[in-house]
Structures are given as C-alpha cells and as structure tokens.
C-alpha positions as CSV (number, residue, x, y, z in Angstrom):
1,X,-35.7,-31.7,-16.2
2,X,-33.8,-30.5,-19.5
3,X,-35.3,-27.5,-18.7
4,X,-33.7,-27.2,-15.6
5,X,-30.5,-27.6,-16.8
6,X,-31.1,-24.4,-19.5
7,X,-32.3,-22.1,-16.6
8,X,-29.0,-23.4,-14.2
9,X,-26.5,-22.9,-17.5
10,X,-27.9,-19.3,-18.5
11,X,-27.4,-18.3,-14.8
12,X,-24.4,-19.6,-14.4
13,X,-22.9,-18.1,-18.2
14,X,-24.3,-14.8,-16.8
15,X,-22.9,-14.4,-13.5
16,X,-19.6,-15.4,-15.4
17,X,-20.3,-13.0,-18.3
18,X,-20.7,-10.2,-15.2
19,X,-17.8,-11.5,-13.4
20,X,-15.3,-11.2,-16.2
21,X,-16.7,-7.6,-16.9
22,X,-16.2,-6.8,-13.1
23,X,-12.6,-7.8,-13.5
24,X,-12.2,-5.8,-16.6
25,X,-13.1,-2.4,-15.1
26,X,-10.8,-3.3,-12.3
27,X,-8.0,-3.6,-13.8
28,X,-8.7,-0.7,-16.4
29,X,-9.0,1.5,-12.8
30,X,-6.3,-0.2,-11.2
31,X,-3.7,0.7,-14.4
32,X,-5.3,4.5,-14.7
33,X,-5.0,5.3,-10.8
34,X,-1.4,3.7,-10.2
35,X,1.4,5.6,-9.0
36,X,5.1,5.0,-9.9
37,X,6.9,3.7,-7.5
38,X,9.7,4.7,-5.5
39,X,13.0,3.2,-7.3
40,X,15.5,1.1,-4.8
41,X,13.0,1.9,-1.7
42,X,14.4,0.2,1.2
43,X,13.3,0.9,5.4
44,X,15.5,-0.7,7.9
45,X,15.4,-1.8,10.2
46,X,12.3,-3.2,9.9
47,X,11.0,-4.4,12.9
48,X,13.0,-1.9,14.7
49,X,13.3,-1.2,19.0
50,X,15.4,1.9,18.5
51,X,13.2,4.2,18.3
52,X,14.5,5.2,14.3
53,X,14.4,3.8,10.8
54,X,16.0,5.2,7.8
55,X,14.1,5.2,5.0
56,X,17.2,5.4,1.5
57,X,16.5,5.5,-2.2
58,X,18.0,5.7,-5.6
59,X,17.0,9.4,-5.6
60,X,18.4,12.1,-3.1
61,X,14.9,14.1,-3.4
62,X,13.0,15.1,-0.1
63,X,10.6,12.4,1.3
64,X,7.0,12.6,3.2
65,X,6.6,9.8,5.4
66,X,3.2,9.3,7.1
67,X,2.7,6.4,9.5
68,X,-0.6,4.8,10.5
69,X,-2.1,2.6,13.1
70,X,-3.8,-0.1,11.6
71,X,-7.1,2.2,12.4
72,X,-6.0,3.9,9.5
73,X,-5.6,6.8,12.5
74,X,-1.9,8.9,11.0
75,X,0.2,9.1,14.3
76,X,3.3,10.9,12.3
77,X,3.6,13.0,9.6
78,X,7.3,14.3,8.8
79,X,9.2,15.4,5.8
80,X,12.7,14.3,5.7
81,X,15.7,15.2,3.6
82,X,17.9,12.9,5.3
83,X,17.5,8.5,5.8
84,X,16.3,8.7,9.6
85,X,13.0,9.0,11.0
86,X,12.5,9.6,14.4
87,X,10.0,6.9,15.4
88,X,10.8,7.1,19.4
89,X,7.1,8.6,20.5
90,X,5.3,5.5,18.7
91,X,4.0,2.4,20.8
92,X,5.1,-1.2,20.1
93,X,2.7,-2.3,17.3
94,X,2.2,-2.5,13.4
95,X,2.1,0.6,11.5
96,X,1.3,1.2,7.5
97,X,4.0,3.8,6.4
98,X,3.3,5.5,3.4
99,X,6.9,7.5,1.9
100,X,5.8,10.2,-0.8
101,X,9.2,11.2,-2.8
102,X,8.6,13.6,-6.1
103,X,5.5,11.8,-8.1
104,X,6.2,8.4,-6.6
105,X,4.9,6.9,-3.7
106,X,5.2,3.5,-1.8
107,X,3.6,2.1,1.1
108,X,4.8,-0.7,3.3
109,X,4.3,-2.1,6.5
110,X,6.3,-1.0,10.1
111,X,6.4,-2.8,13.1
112,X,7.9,-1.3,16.2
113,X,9.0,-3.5,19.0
C-alpha cells in the first residue's frame, strides 16, 4: 500500500513539476511576442446600426483596421486617417476588429446590429 502512495506522489510532483515549466515558457513567449498597445483606443459606437464607427486615439497617426467574422474570414480591410469607418456593407453579427496604428496594435470585439 505505502508503495502506492510513493508511485501516486512522484506522479503527481511530476506532472506539477511539468506544469509549472509549461507555464514558465508561456509567459516568457507571451512577454517577447507582445505588442504595445494603442494609447486611449476607444470604438464607438460599439454595438452600432449605422452602418459607421469611429475608431479615436491619443495619436493623430494613420490607422489599419481589419475586421473579421468570427471564421477568422477578414471581410474589410481599410486604412483610415480620419475616426470613421464605413461599416455599411457588413451583415448584423460579431466581428473581431483588429486597428494597426505605427508599432501598436489592438484588437477588440464589433458587433453590428
């Protein structure tokens, strides 16, 4: 029975030995990969049934929106150097918009009534 016990404990001290190493090259990728973010981001309005959002930030540089159907399909690309984004052609449903502006970039979700 004791030796039981030893076999269950050095399983279960390797699977956590394995599992704290997992989580340690995570976040050692997940710190080298990482953008900056887009300072004072803000979309509005967000859900929106007018057929534009404005996308504004704390920096007046050109932005690259993409929007995708939650296929990961991209149904609009566009670069804007003003707040509004024409989303008129785009059926009622959520979207993942990614905004590109300099080095930065943010992604949030869009849902169009």
């Amino acid at each position: 029975m004791n030796k039981n016990y030893f076999y269950i404990l050095l399983l279960l001290s390797t699977f956590y030995s394995f599992s704290l190493q997992a989580q340690e090259n995570k976040n050692s990728i997940a710190t080298k990969t990482q953008e900056p973010t887009i300072e004072g981001l803000t979309i509005y309005p967000n859900p929106t049934n007018t057929g534009k959002i404005y996308i504004t930030t704390k920096s007046s540089l050109d932005k690259k929106v993409e929007i995708f159907n939650v296929l990961g399909k991209k149904v609009l690309e566009s670069v804007t150097t003003s707040k509004e984004v024409n989303v008129s052609q785009l059926e009622a449903g959520v979207y993942i918009i990614k905004i590109k502006e300099g080095e930065a970039s943010a992604t949030r979700k869009l849902i169009i009534n």
